[in-house]
N, C-alpha and C positions, 0 to 999 in steps of 0.2 A: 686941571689943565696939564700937571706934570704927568699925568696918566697916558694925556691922549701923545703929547710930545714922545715921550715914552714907546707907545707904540707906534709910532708915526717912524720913531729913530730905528727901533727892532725892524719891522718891515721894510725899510730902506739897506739894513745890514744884510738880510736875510737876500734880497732881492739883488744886492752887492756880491754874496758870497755863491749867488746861483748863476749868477754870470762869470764872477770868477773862474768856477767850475769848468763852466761851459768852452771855457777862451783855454784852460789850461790842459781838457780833453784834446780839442783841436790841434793847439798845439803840440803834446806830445805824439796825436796820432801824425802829424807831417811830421816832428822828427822818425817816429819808427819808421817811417815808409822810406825817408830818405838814408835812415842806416841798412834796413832791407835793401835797398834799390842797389848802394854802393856794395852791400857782400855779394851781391850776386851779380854784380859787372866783373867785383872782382874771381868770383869764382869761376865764370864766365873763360874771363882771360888766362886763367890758370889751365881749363880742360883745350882751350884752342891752344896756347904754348905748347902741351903736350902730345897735343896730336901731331902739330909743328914741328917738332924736336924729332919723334916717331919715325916723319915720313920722310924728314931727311936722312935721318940715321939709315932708310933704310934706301935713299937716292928715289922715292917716288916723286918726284919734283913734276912730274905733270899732274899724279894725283894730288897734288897739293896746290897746285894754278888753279887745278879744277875746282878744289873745294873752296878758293877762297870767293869762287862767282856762281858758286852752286851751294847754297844750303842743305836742299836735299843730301846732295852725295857728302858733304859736312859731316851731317851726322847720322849717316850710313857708313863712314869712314870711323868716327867715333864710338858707334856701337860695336864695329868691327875691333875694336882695340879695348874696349871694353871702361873706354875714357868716362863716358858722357853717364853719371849717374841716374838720371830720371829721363831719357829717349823714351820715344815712342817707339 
């Protein structure tokens, strides 16, 4: 009888510890995404600051209305300055 209890407890632990697993994958994969997600908003805001700073410096104050409603010319402006690391 202490046998079957026995394995009855084992396959219950085992069964415990595969679900464990399972919850503590998921979980750290949502955390990496959400520390992925936050470095790259912030690095994000680092290359627009830049460009920001750039195009004042240099008084393009219309090309800078323009890029903030035109993505495209964004970062056609970015690769021009040589900001935006991974542009197409």
């Amino acid at each position: 009888m202490c046998e079957i209890l026995d394995k009855i407890e084992n396959r219950g632990i085992a069964i415990g510890e595969e679900r464990g697993e399972k919850r503590g994958i998921v979980i750290g994969e949502k955390r990496g995404i959400a520390i992925g997600e936050r470095r790259g908003e912030k690095h994000g805001r680092n290359e627009i600051n830049r460009l920001v700073a750039i195009l004042l410096e240099e008084n393009r104050i219309d090309d800078l209305k323009r890029a903030v409603h035109d993505e495209e010319y964004q970062q056609h402006l970015m690769i021009e300055y040589g900001i935006c690391e991974d542009c197409e």
